[in-house]
N, C-alpha and C positions, 0 to 999 in steps of 0.2 A: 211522063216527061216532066222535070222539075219547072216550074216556072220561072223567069230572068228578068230580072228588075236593067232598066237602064234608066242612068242619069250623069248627069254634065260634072266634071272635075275640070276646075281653074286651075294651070301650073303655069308658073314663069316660063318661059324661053327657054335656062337655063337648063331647069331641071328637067322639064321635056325632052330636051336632045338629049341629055345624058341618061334618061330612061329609054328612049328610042336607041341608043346606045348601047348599053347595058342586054337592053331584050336581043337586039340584033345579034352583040358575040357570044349569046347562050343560045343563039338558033331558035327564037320565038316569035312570036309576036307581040307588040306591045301588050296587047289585050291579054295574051296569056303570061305575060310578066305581071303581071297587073296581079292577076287573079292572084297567081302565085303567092306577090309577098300580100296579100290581103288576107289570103286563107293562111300562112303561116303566123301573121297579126294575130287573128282572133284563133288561133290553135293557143299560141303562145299565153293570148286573156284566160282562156278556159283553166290553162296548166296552172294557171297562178290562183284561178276567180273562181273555178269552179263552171260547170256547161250553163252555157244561155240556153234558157226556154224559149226559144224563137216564136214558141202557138201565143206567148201573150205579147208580144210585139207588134205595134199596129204601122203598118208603111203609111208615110205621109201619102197625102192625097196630090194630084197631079196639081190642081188649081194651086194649092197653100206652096207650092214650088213654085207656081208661075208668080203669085202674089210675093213672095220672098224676094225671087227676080228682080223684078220693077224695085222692089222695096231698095235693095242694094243698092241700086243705079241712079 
């Protein structure tokens, strides 16, 4: 089983409902609208950029998010 990273995305009002919108009259869920145009994003980077080596990409650490957090606010 793949492992799933989760983290927090800030969106206006606006664009929220019309993304809740949008997933709802495709018969989804936001979460998998989500996914969707995300993996069609980085499909579309590859075709142009060539494949991302994901094994040398290191995921931020939980802390240096929470520290971010605070930092913004």
């Amino acid at each position: 089983m793949k492992s799933k990273a989760e983290f927090t995305v800030r969106l206006d009002s606006q664009l929220y409902k019309k993304l809740l919108y949008v997933a709802t009259r495709e018969n989804n869920s936001l979460n998998n609208h989500l996914l969707h145009i995300i993996r069609s994003n980085v499909q579309y980077f590859e075709k142009n950029h060539g494949k991302i080596n994901t094994a040398v990409i290191q995921l931020p650490q939980e802390d240096t998010q929470e520290e971010t957090t605070k930092n913004e606010q």
